[in-house]
C-alpha positions as CSV (number, residue, x, y, z in Angstrom):
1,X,-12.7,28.0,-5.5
2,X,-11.5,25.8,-3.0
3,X,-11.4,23.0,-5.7
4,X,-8.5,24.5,-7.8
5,X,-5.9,24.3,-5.1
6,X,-7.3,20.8,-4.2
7,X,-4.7,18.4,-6.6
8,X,-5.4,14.5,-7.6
9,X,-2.4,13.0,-6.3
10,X,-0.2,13.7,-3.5
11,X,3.3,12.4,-3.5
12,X,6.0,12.3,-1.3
13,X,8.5,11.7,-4.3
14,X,8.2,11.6,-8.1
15,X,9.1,7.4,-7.6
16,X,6.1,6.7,-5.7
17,X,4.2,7.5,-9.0
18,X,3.1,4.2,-10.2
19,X,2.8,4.1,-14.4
20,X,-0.2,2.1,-14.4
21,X,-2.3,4.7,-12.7
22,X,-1.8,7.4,-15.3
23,X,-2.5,5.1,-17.9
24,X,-5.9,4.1,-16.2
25,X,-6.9,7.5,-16.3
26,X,-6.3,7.9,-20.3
27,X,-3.1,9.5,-19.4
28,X,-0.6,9.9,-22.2
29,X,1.5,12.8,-21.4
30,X,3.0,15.0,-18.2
31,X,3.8,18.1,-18.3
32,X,6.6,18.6,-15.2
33,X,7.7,21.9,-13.5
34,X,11.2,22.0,-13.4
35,X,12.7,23.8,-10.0
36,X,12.0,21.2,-7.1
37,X,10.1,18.8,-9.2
38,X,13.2,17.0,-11.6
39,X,15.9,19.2,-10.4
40,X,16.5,21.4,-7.3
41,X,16.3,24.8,-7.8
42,X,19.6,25.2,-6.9
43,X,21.5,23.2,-8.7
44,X,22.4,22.7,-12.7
45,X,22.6,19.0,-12.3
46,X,19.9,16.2,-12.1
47,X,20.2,13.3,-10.2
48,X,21.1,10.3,-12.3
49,X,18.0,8.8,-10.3
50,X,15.5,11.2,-11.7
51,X,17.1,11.0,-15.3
52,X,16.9,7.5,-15.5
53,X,12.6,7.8,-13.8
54,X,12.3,10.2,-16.6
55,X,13.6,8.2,-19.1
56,X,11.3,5.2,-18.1
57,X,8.5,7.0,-18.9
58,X,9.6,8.1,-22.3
59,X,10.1,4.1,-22.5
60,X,6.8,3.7,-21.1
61,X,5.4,5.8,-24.0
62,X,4.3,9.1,-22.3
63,X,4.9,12.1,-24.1
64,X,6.5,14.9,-21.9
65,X,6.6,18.8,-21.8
66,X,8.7,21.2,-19.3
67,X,6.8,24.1,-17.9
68,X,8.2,26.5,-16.0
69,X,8.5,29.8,-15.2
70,X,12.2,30.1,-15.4
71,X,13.8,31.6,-18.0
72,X,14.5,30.1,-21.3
73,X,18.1,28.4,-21.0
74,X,17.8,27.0,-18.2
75,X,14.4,25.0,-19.7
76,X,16.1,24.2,-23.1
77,X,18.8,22.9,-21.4
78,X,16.7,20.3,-19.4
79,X,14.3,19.5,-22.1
80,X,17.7,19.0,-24.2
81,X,19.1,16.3,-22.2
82,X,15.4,14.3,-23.0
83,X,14.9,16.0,-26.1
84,X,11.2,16.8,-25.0
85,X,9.6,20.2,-25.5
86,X,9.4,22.6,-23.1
87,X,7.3,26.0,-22.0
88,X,9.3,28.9,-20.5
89,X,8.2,31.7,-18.7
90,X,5.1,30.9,-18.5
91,X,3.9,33.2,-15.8
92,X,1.9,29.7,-14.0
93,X,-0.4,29.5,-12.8
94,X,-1.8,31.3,-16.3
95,X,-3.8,28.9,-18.6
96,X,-1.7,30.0,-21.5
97,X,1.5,28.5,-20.9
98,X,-0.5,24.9,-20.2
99,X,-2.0,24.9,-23.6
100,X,1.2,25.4,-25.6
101,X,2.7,22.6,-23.2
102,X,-0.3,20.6,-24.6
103,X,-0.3,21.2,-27.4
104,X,3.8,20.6,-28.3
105,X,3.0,16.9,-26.9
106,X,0.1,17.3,-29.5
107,X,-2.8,15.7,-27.1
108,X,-6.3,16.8,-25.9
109,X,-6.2,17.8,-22.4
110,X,-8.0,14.9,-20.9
111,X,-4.9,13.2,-21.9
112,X,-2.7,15.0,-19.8
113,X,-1.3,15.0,-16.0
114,X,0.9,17.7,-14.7
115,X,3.3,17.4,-12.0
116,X,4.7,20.0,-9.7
117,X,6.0,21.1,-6.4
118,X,3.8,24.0,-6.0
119,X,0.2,24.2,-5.3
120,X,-0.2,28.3,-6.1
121,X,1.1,27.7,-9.5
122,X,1.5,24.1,-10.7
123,X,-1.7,23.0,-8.8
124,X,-3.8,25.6,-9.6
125,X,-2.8,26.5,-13.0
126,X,-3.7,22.6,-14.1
127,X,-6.9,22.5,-12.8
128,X,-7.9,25.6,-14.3
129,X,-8.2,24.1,-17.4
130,X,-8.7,20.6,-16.1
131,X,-5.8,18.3,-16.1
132,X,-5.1,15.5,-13.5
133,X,-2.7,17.4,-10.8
134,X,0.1,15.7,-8.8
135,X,1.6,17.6,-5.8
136,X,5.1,16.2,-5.2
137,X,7.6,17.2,-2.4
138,X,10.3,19.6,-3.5
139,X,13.8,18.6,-4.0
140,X,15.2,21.0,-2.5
141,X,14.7,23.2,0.7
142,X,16.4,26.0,-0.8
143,X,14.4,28.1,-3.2
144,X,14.0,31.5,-4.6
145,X,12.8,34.0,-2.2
146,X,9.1,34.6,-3.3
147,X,8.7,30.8,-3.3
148,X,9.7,30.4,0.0
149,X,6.9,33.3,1.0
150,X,4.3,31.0,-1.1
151,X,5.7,27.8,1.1
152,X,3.8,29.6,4.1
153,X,0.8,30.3,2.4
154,X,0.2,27.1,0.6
155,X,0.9,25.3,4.3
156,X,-1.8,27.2,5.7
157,X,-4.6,26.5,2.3
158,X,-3.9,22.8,3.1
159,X,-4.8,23.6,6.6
160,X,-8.2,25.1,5.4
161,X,-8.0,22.3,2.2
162,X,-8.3,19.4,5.4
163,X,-10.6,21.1,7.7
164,X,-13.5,22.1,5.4
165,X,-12.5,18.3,3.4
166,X,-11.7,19.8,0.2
167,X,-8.9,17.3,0.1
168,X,-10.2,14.4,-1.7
169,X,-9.9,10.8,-0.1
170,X,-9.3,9.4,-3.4
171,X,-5.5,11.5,-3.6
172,X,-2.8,9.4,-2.6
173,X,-1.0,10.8,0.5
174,X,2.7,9.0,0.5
175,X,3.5,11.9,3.2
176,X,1.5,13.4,5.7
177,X,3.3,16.4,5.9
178,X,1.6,17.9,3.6
């Protein structure tokens, strides 16, 4: 049980992923949340920094998916501006919504890495059904209401995670907030 909340990689910001790592693992595509991974939940913008990161790994030749559990327009919308495919409402951390994110980049799942800001959906949903996982700090400080709920909760599972050393050594801490 404990295992499932327990993700690969730990990063303090998407830019401290390193390109080389994901392709060492067999890596070929990344699924990304959307809200507080590559875009605050708040805003309708992205940053030009995280446009351009994303776009570098298109260049890099990783196939990409949105998966979130936001409604469908606001998805489309993003995925538009990379034209990638993307997963809405996908009720994470349910395997469903994974597997039709894997399968619209058209890969096995031992080929994929999914990236997210939360460990109760993003997290957890990947390694039920065993993808790499990469924790990454949210964007934003403001979120939706249940989310900030689930902030409490997950900072108290990586409490338990550290103490009983269900953490791996191997993840890459940038940030030892978390």
């Amino acid at each position: 049980m404990y295992n499932l909340l327990c993700p690969h990689m730990i990063l303090n910001s998407l830019h401290d992923l390193e390109y080389h790592q994901l392709k060492e693992l067999g890596i070929e595509g990344i699924i990304f949340d959307l809200d507080n991974t590559i875009i605050p939940w708040d805003q309708q913008q992205m940053s030009p920094e995280i446009i351009e990161w994303v776009n570098a790994l298109l260049k890099e030749g990783f196939k990409i998916c949105l998966l979130s559990n936001n409604m469908g327009k606001r998805v489309k919308d993003i995925a538009e501006i990379f034209n990638v495919p993307f997963v809405s409402r996908a009720y994470k951390p349910a395997k469903s919504g994974f597997r039709h994110a894997i399968a619209a980049m058209e890969l096995s799942q031992d080929q994929v890495a999914v990236i997210g800001d939360q460990l109760f959906t993003d997290i957890l949903g990947g390694n039920r059904i065993g993808l790499i996982t990469i924790w990454v700090r949210p964007l934003s400080a403001q979120e939706f209401i249940g989310t900030k709920v689930t902030r409490r909760l997950e900072r108290l599972a990586v409490r338990v995670l550290k103490a009983k050393g269900f953490i791996s050594k191997s993840a890459i801490i940038k940030n030892n907030n978390y």
